[in-house]
HTML snippet that shows the backbone in 3Dmol.js (N, CA, C, O; Angstrom):
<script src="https://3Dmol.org/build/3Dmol-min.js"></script>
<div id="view" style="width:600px;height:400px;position:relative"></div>
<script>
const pdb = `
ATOM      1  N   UNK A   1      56.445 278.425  82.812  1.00  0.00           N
ATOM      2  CA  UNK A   1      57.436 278.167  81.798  1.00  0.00           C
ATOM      3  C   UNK A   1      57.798 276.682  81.863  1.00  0.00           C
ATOM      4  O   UNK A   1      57.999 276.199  82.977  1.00  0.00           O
ATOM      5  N   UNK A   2      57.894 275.951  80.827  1.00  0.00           N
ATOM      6  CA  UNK A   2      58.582 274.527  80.772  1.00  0.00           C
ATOM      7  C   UNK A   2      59.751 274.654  80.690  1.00  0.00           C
ATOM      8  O   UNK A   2      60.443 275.598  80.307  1.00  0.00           O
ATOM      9  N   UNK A   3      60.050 273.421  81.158  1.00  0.00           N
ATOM     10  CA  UNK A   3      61.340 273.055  81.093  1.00  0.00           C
ATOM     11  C   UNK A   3      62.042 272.021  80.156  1.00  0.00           C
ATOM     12  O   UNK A   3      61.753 270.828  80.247  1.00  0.00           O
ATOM     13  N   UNK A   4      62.805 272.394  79.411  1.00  0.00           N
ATOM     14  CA  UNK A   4      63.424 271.760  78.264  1.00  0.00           C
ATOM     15  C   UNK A   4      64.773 271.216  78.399  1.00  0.00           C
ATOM     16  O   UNK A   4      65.904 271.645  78.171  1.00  0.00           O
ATOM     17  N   UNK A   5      64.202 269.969  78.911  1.00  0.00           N
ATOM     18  CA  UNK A   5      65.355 268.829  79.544  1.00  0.00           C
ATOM     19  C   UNK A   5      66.280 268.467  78.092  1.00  0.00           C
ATOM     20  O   UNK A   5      67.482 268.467  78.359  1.00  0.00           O
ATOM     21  N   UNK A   6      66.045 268.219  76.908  1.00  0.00           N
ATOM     22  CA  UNK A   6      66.633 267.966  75.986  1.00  0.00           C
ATOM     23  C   UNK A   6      66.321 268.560  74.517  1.00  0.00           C
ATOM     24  O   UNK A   6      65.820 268.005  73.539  1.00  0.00           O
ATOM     25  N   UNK A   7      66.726 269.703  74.675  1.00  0.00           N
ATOM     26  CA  UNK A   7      66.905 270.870  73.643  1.00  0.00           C
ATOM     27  C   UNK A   7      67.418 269.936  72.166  1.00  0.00           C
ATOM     28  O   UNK A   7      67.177 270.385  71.046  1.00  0.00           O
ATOM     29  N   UNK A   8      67.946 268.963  72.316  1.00  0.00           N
ATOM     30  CA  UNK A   8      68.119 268.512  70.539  1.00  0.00           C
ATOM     31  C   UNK A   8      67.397 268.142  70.023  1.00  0.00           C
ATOM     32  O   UNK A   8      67.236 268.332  68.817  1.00  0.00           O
ATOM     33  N   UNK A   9      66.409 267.204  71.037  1.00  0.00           N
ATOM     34  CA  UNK A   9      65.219 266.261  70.628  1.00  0.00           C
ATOM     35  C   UNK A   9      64.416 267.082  69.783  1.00  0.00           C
ATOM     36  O   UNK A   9      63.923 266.618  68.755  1.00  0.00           O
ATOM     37  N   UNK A  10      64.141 268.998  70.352  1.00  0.00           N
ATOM     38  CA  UNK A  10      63.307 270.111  69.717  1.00  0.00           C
ATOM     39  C   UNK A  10      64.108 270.492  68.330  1.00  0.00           C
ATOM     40  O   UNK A  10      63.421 270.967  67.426  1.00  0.00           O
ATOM     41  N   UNK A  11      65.246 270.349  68.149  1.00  0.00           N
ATOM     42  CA  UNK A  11      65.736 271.065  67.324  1.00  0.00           C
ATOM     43  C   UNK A  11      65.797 270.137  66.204  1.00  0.00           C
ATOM     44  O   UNK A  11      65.686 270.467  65.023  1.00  0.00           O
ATOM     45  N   UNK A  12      65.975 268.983  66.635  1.00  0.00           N
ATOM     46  CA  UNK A  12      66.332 268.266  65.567  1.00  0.00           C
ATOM     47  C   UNK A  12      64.882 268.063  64.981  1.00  0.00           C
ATOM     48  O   UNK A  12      64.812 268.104  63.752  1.00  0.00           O
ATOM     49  N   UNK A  13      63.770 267.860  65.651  1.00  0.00           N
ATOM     50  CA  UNK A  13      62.259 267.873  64.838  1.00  0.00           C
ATOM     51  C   UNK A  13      62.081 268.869  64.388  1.00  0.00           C
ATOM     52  O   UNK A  13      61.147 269.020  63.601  1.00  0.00           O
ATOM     53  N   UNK A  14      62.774 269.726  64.670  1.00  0.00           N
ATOM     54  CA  UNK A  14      62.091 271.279  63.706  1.00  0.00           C
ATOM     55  C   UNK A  14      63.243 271.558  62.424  1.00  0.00           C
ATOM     56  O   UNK A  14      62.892 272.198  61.433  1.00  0.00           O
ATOM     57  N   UNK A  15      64.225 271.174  62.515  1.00  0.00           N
ATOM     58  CA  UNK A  15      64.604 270.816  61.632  1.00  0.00           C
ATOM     59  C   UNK A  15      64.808 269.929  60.281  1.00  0.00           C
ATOM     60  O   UNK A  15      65.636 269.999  59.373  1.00  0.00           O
ATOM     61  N   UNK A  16      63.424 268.848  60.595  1.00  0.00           N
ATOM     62  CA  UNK A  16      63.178 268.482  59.695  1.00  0.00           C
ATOM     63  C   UNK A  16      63.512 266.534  60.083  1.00  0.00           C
ATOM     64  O   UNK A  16      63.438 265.687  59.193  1.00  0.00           O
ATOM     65  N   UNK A  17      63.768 266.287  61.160  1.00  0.00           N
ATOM     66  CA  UNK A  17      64.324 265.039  61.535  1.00  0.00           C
ATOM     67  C   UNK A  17      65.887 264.765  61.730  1.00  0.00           C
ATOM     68  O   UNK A  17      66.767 265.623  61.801  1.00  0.00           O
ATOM     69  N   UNK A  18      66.055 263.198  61.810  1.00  0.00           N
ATOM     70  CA  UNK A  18      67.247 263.045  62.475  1.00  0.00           C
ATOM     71  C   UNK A  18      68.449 262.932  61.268  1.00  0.00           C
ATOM     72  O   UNK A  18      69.575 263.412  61.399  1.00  0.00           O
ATOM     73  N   UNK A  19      67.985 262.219  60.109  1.00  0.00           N
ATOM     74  CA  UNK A  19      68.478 261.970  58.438  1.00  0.00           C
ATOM     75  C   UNK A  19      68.590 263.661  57.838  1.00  0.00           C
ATOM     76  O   UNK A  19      69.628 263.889  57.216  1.00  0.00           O
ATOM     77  N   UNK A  20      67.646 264.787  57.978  1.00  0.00           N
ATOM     78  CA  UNK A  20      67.995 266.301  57.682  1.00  0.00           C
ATOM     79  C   UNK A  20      68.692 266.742  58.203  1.00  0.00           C
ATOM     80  O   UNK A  20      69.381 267.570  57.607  1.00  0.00           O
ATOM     81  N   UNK A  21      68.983 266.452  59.768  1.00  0.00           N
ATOM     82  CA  UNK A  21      69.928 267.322  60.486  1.00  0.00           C
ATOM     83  C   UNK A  21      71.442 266.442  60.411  1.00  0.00           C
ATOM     84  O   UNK A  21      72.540 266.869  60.769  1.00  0.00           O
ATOM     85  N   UNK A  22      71.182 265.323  59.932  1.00  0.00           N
ATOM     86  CA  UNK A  22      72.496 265.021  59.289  1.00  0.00           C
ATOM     87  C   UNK A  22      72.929 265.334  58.384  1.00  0.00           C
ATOM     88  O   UNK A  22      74.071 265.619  58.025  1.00  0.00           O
ATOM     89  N   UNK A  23      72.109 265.303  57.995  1.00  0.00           N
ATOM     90  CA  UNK A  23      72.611 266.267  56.132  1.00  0.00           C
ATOM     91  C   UNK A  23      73.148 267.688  56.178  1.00  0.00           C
ATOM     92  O   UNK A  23      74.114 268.165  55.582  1.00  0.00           O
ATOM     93  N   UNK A  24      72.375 268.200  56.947  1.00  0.00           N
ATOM     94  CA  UNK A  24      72.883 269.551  57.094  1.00  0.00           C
ATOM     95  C   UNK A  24      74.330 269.659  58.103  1.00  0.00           C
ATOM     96  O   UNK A  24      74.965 270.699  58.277  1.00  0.00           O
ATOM     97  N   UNK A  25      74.515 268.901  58.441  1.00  0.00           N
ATOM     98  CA  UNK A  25      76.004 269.071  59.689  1.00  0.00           C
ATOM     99  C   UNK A  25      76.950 268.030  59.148  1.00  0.00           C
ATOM    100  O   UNK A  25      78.052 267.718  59.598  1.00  0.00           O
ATOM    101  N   UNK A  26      76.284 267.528  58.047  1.00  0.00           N
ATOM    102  CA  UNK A  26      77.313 266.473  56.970  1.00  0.00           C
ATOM    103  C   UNK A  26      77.873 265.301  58.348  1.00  0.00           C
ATOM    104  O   UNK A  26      79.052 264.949  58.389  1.00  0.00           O
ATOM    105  N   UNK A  27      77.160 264.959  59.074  1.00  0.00           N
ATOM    106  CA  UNK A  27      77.610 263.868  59.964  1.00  0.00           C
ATOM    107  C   UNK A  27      76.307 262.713  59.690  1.00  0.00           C
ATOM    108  O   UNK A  27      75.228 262.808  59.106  1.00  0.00           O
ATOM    109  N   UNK A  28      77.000 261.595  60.426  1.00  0.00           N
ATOM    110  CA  UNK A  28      76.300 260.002  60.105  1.00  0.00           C
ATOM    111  C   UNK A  28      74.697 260.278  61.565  1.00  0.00           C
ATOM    112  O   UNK A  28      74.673 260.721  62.713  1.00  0.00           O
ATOM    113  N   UNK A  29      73.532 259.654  60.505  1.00  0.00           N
ATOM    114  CA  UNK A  29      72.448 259.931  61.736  1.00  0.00           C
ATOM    115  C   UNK A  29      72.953 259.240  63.180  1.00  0.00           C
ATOM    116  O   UNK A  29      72.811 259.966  64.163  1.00  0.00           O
ATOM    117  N   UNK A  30      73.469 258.048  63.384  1.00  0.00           N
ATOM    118  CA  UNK A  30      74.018 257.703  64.114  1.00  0.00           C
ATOM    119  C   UNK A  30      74.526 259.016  65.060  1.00  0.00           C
ATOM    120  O   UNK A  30      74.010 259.042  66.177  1.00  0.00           O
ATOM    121  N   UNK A  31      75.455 260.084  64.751  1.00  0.00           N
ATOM    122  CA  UNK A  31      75.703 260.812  65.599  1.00  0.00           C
ATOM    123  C   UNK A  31      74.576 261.979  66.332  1.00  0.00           C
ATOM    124  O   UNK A  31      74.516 262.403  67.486  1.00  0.00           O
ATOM    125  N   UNK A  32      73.905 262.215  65.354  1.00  0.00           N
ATOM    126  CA  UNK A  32      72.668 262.757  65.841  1.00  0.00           C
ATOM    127  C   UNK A  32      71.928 262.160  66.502  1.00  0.00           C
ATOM    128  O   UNK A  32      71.879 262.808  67.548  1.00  0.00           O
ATOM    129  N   UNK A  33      71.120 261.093  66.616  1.00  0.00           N
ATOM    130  CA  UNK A  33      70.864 260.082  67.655  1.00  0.00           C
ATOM    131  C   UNK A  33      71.417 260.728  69.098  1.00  0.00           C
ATOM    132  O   UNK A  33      70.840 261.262  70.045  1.00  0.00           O
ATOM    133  N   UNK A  34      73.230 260.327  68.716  1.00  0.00           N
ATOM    134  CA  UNK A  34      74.069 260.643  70.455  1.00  0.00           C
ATOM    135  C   UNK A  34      73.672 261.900  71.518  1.00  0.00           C
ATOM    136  O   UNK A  34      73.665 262.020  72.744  1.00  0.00           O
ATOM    137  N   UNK A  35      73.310 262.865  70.235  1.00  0.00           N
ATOM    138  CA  UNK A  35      72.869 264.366  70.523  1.00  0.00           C
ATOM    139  C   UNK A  35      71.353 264.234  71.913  1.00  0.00           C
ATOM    140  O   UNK A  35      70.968 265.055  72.745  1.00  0.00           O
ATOM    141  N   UNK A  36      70.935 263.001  71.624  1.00  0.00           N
ATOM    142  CA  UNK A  36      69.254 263.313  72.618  1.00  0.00           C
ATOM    143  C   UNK A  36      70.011 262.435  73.735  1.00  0.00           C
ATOM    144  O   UNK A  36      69.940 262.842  74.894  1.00  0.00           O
ATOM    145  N   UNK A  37      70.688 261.328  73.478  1.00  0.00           N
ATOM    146  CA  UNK A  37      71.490 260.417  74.815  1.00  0.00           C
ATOM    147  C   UNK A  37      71.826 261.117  75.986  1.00  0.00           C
ATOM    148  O   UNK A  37      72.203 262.286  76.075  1.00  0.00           O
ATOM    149  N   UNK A  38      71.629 260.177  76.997  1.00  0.00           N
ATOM    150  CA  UNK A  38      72.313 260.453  78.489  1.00  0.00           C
ATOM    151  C   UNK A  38      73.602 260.471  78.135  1.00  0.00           C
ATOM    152  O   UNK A  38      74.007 259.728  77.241  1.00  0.00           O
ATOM    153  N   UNK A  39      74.388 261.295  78.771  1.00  0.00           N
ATOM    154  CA  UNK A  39      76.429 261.163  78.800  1.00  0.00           C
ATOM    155  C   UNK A  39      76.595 259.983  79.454  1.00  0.00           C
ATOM    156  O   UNK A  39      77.667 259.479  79.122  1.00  0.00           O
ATOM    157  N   UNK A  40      75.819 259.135  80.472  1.00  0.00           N
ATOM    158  CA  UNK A  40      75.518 257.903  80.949  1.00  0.00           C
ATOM    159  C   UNK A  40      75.788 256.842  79.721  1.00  0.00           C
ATOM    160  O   UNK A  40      76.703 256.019  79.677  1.00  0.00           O
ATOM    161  N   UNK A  41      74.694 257.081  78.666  1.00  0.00           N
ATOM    162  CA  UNK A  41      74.568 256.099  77.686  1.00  0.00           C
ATOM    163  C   UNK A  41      75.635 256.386  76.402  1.00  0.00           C
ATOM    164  O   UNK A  41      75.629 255.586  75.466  1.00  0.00           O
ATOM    165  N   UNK A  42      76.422 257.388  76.385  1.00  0.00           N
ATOM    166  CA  UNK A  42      77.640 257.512  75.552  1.00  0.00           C
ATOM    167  C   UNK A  42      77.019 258.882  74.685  1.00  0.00           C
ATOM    168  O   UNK A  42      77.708 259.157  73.703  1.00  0.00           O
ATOM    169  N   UNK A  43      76.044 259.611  74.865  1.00  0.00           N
ATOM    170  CA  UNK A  43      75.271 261.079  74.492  1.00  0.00           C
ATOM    171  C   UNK A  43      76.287 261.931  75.275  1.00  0.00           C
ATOM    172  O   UNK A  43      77.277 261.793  75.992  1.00  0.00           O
ATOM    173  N   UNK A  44      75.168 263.290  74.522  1.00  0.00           N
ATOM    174  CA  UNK A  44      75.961 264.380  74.865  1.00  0.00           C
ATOM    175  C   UNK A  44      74.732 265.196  76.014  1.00  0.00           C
ATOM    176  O   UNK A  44      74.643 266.413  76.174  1.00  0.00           O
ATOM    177  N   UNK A  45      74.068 264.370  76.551  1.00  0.00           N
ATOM    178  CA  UNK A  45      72.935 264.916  77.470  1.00  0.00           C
ATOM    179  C   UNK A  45      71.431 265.972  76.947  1.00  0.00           C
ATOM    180  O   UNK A  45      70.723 266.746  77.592  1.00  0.00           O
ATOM    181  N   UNK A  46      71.413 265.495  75.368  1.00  0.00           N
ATOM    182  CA  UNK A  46      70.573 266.661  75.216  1.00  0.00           C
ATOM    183  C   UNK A  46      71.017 267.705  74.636  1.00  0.00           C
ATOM    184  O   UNK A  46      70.266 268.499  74.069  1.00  0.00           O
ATOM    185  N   UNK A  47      72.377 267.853  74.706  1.00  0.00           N
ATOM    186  CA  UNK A  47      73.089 268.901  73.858  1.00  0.00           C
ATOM    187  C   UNK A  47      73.590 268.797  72.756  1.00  0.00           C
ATOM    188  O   UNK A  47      74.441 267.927  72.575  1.00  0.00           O
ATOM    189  N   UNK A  48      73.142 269.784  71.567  1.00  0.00           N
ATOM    190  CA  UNK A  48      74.114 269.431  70.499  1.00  0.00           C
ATOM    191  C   UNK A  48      75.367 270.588  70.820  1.00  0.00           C
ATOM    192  O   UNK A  48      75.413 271.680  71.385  1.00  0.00           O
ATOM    193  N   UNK A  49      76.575 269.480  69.958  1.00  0.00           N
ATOM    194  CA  UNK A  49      77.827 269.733  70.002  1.00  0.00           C
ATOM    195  C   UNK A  49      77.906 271.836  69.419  1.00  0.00           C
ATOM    196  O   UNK A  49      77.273 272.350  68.497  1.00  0.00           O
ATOM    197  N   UNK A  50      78.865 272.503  70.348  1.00  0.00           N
ATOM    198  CA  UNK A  50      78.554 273.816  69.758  1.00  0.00           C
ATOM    199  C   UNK A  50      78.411 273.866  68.215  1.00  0.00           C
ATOM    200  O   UNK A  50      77.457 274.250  67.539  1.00  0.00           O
ATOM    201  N   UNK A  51      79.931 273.247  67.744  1.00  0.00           N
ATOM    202  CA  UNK A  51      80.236 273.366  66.104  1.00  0.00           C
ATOM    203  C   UNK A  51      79.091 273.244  65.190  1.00  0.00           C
ATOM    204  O   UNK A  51      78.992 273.959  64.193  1.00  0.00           O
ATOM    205  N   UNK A  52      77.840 271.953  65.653  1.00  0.00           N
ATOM    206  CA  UNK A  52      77.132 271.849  65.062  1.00  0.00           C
ATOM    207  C   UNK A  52      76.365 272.737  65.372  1.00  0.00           C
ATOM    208  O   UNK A  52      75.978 273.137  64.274  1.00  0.00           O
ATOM    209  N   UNK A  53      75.748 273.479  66.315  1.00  0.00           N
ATOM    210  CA  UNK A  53      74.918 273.889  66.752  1.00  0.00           C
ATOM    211  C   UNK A  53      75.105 275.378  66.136  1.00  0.00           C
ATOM    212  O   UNK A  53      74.118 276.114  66.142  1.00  0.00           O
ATOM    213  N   UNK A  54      76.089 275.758  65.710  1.00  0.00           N
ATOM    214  CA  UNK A  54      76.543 276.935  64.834  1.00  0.00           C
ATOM    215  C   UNK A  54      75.599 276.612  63.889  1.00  0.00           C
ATOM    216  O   UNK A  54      74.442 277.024  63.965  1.00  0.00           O
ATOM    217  N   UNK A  55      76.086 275.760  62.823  1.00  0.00           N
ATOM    218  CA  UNK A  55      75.704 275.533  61.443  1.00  0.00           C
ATOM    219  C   UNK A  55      74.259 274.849  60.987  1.00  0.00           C
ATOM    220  O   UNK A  55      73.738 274.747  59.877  1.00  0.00           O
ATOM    221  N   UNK A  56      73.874 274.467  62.171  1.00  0.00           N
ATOM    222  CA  UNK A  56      71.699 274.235  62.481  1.00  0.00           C
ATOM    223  C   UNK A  56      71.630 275.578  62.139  1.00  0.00           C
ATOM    224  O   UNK A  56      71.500 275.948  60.972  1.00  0.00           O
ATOM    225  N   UNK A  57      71.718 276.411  63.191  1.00  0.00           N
ATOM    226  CA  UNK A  57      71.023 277.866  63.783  1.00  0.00           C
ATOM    227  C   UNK A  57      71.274 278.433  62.231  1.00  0.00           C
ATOM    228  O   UNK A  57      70.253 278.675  61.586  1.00  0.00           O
ATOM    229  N   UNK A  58      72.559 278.660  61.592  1.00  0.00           N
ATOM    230  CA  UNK A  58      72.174 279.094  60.373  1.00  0.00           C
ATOM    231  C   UNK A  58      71.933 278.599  59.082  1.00  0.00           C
ATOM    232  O   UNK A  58      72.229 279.050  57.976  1.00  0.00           O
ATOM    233  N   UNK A  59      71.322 277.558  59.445  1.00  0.00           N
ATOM    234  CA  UNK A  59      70.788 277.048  58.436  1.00  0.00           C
ATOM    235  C   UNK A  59      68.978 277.026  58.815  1.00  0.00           C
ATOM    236  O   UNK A  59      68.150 276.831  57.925  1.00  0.00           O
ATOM    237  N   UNK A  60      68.725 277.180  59.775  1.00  0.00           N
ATOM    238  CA  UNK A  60      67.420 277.455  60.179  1.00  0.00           C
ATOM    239  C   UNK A  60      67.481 278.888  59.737  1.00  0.00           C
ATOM    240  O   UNK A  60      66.629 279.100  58.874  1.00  0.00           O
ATOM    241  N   UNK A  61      68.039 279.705  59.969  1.00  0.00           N
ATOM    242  CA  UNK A  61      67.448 281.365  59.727  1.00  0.00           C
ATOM    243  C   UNK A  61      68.054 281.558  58.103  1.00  0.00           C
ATOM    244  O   UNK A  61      67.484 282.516  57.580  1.00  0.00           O
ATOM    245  N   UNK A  62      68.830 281.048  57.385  1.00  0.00           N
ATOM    246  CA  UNK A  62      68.834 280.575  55.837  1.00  0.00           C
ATOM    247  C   UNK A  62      67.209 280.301  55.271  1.00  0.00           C
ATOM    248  O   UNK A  62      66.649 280.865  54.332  1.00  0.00           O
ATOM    249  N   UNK A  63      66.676 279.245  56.175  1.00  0.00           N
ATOM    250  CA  UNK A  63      65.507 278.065  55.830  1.00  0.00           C
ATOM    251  C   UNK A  63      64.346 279.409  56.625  1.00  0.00           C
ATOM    252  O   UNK A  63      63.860 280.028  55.679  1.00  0.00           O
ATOM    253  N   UNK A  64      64.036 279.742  57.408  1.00  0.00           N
ATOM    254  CA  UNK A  64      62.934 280.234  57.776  1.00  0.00           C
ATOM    255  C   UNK A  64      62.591 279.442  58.532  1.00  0.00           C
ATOM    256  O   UNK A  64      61.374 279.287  58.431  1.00  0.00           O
ATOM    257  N   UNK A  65      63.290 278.450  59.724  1.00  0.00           N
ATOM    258  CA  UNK A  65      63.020 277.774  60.432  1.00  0.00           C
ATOM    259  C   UNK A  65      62.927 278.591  61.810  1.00  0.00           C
ATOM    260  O   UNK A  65      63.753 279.490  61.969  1.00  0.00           O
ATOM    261  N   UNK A  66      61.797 278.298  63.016  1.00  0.00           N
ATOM    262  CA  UNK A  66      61.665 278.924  64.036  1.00  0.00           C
ATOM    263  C   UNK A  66      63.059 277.798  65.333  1.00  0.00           C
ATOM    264  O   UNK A  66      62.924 276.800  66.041  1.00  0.00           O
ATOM    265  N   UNK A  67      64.182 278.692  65.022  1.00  0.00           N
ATOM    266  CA  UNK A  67      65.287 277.635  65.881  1.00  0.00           C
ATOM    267  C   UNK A  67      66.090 279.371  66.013  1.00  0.00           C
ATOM    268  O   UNK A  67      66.305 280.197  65.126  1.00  0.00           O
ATOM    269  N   UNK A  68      66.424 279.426  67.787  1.00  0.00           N
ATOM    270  CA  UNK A  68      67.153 280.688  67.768  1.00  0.00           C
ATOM    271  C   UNK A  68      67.945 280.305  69.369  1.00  0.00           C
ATOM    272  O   UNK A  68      67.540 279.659  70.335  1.00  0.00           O
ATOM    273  N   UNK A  69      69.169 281.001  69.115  1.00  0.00           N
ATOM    274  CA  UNK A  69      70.416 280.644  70.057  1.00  0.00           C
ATOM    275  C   UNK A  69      69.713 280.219  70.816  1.00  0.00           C
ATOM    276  O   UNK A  69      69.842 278.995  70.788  1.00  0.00           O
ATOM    277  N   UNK A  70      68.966 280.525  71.559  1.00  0.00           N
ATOM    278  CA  UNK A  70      68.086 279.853  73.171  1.00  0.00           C
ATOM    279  C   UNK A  70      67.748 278.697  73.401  1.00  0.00           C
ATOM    280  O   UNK A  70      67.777 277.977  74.399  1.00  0.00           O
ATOM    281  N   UNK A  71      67.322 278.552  72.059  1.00  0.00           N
ATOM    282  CA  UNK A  71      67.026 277.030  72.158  1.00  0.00           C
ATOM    283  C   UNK A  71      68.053 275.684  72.384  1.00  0.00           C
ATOM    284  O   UNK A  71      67.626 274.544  72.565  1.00  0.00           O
ATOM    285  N   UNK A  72      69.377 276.028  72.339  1.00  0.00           N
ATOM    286  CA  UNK A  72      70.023 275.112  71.898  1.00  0.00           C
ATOM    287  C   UNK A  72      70.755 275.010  73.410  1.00  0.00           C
ATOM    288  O   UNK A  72      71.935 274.677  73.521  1.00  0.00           O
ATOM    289  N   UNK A  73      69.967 275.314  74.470  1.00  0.00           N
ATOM    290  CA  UNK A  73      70.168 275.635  75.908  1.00  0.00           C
ATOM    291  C   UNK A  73      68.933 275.016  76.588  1.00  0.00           C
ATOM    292  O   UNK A  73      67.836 275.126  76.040  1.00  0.00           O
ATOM    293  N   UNK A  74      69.094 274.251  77.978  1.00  0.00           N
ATOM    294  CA  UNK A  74      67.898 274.029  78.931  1.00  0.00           C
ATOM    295  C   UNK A  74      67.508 275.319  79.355  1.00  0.00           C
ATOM    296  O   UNK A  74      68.454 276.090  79.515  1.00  0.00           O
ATOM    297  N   UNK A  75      66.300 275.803  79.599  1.00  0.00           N
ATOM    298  CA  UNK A  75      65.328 276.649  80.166  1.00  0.00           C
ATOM    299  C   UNK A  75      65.171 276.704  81.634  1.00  0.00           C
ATOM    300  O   UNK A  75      64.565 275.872  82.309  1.00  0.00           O
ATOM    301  N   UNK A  76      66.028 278.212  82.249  1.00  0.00           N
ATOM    302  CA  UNK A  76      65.951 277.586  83.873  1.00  0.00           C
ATOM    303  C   UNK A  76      64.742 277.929  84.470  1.00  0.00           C
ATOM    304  O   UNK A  76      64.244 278.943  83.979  1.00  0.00           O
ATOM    305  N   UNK A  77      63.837 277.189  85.760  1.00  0.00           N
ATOM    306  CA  UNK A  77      62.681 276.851  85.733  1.00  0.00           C
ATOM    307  C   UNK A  77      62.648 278.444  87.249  1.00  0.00           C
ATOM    308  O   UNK A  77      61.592 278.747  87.803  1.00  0.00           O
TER     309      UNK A  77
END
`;
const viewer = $3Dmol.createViewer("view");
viewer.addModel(pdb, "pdb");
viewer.setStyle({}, {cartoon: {color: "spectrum"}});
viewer.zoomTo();
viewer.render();
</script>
């Protein structure tokens, strides 16, 4: 099994990029960007924020996108 050190980096490409998944969470790409960052570098470690992470997930299963609660979690090894 891999390990999925930064679950946004996946979500946000399957969602269509960093400019779509802004669109869809109505926030500036700039904040999506923060989503793949170290909490070091002013990110959220790889995590997207829950609130958003609500309104991806259903907008992926709206869209027919392969994105499901698990993903939006590291994979323990």
């Amino acid at each position: 099994m891999s390990v999925n050190l930064n679950p946004a980096k996946d979500i946000i490409n399957r969602i269509g990029g960093v400019k779509s998944t802004a669109s869809v969470c109505n926030v500036g790409y700039r904040n999506v960007y923060k989503w793949t960052y170290p909490k070091e570098n002013g990110g959220t470690g790889g995590y997207i924020p829950s609130h958003h992470a609500k309104t991806l997930l259903t907008y992926a299963i709206q869209n027919n996108i392969d994105v499901k609660a698990e993903d939006f979690f590291k994979e323990q090894a």
